[in-house]
C-alpha positions, 0 to 999 in steps of 0.5 A: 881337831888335835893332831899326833905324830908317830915316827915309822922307819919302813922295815924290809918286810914292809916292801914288796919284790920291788923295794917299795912300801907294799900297800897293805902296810899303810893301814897298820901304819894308820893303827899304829898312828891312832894307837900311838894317838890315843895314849897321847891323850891317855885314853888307850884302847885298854881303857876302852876295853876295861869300860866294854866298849870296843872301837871297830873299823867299819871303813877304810881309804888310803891314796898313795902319792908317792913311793917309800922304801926300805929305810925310809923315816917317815911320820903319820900325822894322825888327826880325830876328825869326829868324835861321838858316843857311837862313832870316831873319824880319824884323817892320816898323812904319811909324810917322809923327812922333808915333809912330802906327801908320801900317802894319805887315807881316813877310817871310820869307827863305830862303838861296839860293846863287849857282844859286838852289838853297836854301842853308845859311850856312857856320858861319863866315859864320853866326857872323860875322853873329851876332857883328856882330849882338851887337856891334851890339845891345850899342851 
C-alpha cells in the first residue's frame, strides 16, 4: 500500500527530565503521520466528518529503538495497511536524518457513525477514497 512522510522537529516539551522524546508523544506523532497522510490524498478527516463517519482508534503498539532528543528532525513514514468499509490499518516508522530506526508502531481503526455505533462506509464514499487513494499513489 501507499506510503507519506511527515517532517517532525522534536520540541522541548516533547522530552522528559532526561532529554529524551517522552513515550507518550510518539502517538501524537503517529496521528499527525496519518493526518498529514490523508490530506495527501485529499480525504482529511473533515471530509469524513461532513460524510457522518468518525475514524476511531481501537488499538494501538509503539516499539522504541532508540532515543530522539530535543531538536532532533525526524520523519514518520506512515503506510495504510488495510483499508475497508469498517476499519483502517495503518504501520508507523520514525526515522532521524540518516534514516535510523528511531520507533516503529501501528493502529487500528474502526468507522463510527455520528452516534458513535460501528458504521460501514457507503459504496460511493468508499470508492471515492479508494480511487483518491489510487490517483495519489500513481503520483
Amino acid at each position: 500500500m501507499m506510503e507519506h512522510r511527515t517532517q517532525i522537529r522534536v520540541r522541548y516539551a516533547e522530552t522528559d527530565a532526561q532529554g529524551i522524546v517522552h513515550h507518550a508523544v510518539y502517538p501524537v506523532w503517529f496521528e499527525e503521520g496519518r493526518s498529514d497522510f490523508l490530506r495527501k490524498v485529499d480525504v482529511a478527516y473533515s471530509q469524513w466528518e461532513q460524510q457522518g463517519y468518525f475514524v476511531v482508534v481501537v488499538d494501538l503498539a509503539s516499539r522504541f529503538a532508540k532515543p530522539a532528543y530535543y531538536e532532533n528532525n525526524l520523519t514518520v513514514v506512515t503506510c495504510l495497511k488495510r483499508f475497508r468499509k469498517r476499519l483502517m490499518e495503518f504501520s508507523y516508522r520514525v526515522v532521524d536524518d540518516t534514516d535510523t530506526l528511531i520507533a516503529h508502531g501501528s493502529t487500528r481503526h474502526l468507522i463510527m457513525d455520528s452516534e458513535g455505533n460501528p458504521s460501514a462506509l457507503s459504496d460511493s464514499f468508499y470508492q471515492l477514497v479508494q480511487q483518491k487513494m489510487s490517483a495519489s499513489a500513481e503520483q
